[in-house]
C-alpha positions in Angstrom: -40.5 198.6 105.9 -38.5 201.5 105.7 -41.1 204.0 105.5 -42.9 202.6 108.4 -39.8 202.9 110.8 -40.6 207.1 110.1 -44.4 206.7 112.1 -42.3 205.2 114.8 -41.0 208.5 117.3 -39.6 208.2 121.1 -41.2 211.0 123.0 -37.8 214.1 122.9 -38.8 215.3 126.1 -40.0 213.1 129.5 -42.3 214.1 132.6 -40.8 214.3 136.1 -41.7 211.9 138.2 -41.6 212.7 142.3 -40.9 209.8 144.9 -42.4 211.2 148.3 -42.6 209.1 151.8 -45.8 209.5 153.6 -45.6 208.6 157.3 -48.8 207.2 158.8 -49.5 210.4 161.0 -49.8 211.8 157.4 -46.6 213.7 157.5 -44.9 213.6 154.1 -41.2 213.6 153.3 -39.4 214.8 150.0 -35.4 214.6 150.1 -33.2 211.7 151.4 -31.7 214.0 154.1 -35.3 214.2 155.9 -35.7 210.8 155.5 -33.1 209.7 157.5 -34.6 209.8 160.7 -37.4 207.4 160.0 -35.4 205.0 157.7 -36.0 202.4 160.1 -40.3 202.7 159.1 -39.6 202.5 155.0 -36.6 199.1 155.8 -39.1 197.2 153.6 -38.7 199.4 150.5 -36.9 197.7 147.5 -34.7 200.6 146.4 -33.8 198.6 143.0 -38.1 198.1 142.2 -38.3 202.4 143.1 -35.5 203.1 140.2 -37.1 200.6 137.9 -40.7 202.3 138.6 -39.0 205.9 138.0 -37.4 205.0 134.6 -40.8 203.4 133.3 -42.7 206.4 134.7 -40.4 209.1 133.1 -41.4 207.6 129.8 -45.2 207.1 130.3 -45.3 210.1 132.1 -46.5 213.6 129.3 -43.7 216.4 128.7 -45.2 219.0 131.6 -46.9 216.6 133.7 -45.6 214.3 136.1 -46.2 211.2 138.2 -46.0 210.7 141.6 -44.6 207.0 143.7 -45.6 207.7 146.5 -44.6 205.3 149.6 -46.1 205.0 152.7 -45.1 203.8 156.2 -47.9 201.1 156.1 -45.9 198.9 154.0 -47.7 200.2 151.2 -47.0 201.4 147.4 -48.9 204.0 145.2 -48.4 205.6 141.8 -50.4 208.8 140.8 -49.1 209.2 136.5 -49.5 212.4 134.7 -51.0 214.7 137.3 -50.4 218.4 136.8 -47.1 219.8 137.3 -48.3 222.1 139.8 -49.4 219.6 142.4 -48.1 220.2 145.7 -50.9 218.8 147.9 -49.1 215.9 148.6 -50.4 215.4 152.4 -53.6 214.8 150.3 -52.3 211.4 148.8 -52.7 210.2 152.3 -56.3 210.3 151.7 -56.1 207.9 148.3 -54.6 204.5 150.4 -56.8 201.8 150.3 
């Protein structure tokens, strides 16, 4: 039993995972300072299920990659995991909702 415990390894180093608000004019919005004008349209989001979802993505998510919740106005919920690091069209997501 002992030796097997030595196959076992916990990743040293996580992805990053982003958490983006995506309006339904397609606008997107990164920090909680911007947000703050259209809290009223994301009321429905469950902060406490968004923390849960970044803590399990940080750990599924590759060392140089990284996922991606992104939340939209619409009520609804996506997650894009282990995309490129370099990603930055994120008005594109827009185009992913079903």
């Amino acid at each position: 039993m002992e030796n097997s415990l030595k196959y076992f390894k916990l990743p040293t180093k996580f992805g990053r995972v982003d958490v983006v608000h995506i309006l339904n004019d397609g606008k997107v919005v990164f920090s909680e300072k911007d947000l703050e004008p259209f809290e009223q349209k994301f009321k429905w989001v469950n902060r406490a299920v968004v923390s849960d979802l970044i803590l399990e993505l940080k750990v599924q998510t590759d060392a140089g990659r990284k996922s991606i919740i992104a939340i939209y106005e619409n009520g609804k919920l996506k997650i894009h995991t282990n995309i490129s690091r370099n990603f930055t069209k994120y008005g594109s997501l827009n185009d992913f909702v079903l």
